[in-house]
C-alpha positions as CSV (number, residue, x, y, z in Angstrom):
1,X,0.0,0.0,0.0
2,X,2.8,2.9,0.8
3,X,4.3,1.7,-2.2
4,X,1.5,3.5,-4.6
5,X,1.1,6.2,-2.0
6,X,4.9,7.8,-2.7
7,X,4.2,8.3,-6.6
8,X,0.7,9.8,-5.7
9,X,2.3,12.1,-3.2
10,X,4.9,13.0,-5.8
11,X,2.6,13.7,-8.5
12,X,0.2,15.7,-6.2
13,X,2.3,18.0,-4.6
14,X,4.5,18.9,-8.4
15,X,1.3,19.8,-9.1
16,X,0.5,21.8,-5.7
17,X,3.9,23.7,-6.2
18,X,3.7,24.3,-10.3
19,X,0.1,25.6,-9.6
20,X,1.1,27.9,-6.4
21,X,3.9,29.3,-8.4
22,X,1.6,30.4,-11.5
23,X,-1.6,31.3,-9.2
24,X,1.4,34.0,-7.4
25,X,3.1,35.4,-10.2
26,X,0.0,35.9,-11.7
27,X,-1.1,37.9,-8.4
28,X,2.4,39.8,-8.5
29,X,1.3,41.0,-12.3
30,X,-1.9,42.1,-11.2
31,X,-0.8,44.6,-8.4
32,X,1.9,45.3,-10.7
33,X,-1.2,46.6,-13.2
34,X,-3.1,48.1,-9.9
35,X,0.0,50.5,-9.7
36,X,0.4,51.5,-13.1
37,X,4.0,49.2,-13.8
38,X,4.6,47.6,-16.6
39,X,4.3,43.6,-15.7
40,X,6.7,43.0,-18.8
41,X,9.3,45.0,-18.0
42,X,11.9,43.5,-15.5
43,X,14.9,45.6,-14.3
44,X,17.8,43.0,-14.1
45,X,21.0,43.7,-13.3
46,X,23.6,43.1,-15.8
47,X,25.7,39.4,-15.0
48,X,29.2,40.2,-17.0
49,X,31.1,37.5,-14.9
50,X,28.2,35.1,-15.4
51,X,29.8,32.7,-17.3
52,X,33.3,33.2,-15.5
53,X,31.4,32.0,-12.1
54,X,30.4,28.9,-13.5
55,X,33.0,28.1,-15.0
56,X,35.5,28.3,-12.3
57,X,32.8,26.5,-10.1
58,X,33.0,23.5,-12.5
59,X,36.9,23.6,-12.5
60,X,37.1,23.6,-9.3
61,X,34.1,20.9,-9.1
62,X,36.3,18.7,-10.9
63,X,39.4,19.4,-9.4
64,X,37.6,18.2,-6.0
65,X,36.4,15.0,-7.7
66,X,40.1,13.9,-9.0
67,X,41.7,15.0,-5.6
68,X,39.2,12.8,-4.2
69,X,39.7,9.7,-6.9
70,X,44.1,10.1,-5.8
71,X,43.3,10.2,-2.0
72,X,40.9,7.2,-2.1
73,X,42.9,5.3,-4.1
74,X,45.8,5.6,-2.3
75,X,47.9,8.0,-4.2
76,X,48.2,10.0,-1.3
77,X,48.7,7.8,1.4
78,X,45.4,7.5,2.4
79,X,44.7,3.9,1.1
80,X,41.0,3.1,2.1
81,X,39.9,-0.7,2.1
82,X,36.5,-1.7,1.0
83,X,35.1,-1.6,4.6
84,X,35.3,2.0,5.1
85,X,32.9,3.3,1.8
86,X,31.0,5.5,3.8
87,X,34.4,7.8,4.0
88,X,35.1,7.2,0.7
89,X,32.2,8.8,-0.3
90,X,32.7,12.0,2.5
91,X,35.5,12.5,0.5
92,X,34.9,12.9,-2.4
93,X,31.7,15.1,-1.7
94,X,34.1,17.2,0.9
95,X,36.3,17.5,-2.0
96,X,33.8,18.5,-4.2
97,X,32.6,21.2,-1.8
98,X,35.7,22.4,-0.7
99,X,37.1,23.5,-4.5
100,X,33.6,24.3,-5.7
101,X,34.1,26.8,-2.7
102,X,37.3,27.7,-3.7
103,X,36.1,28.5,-7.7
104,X,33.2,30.8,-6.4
105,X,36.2,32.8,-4.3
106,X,38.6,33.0,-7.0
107,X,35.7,34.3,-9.4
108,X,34.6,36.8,-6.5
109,X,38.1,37.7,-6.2
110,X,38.6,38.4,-9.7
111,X,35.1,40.2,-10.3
112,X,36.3,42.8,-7.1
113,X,39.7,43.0,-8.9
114,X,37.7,44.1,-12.3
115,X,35.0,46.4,-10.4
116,X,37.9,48.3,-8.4
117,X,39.7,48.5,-11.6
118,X,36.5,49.8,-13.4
119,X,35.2,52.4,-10.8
């Protein structure tokens, strides 16, 4: 019986969420027209380092996954035996999370260096 409950629940509540999201944005549009704005026109702020972000996040994604592949393979001294997966796996998602982290600084950093430069 729970086993047909789980895809019910699923289907249900993407459907709750898809239909709360339109039935708001709608609402948003109409106060938008109550104050005399323009629904259509959004003010966004312009993203030059958009594609700089992302891609230093991936690098340093990937970095993270092949330090993690050296250290639990041994490379590094750290040989892990078959017992202990569960660290295996905290590895490589701390090393996935650590450079990620680190790509997101360096793009910060470099974005501050161009702005400072700029202004």
């Amino acid at each position: 019986m729970s086993g047909i409950l789980v895809p019910i629940t699923f289907f249900i509540c993407t459907f709750a969420m898809i239909f709360g999201i339109r039935y708001f944005s709608n609402k948003e549009k109409m106060a938008m027209i109550e104050r005399g704005i323009d629904p259509g026109v959004r003010k966004s702020t312009p993203q030059p380092f958009l594609s700089l972000k992302f891609g230093l996040l991936l690098v340093g994604l990937g970095l993270g996954l092949i330090v993690a592949l050296f250290a639990v393979r041994g490379i590094f001294g750290t040989n892990m035996n078959s017992g202990e997966r569960g660290q295996a796996v905290a590895m490589y998602f701390g090393c996935i999370g650590i450079f990620g982290g680190f790509g997101l600084i360096i793009s910060y950093i470099i974005e501050k260096k161009w702005l400072d430069k700029q202004g």
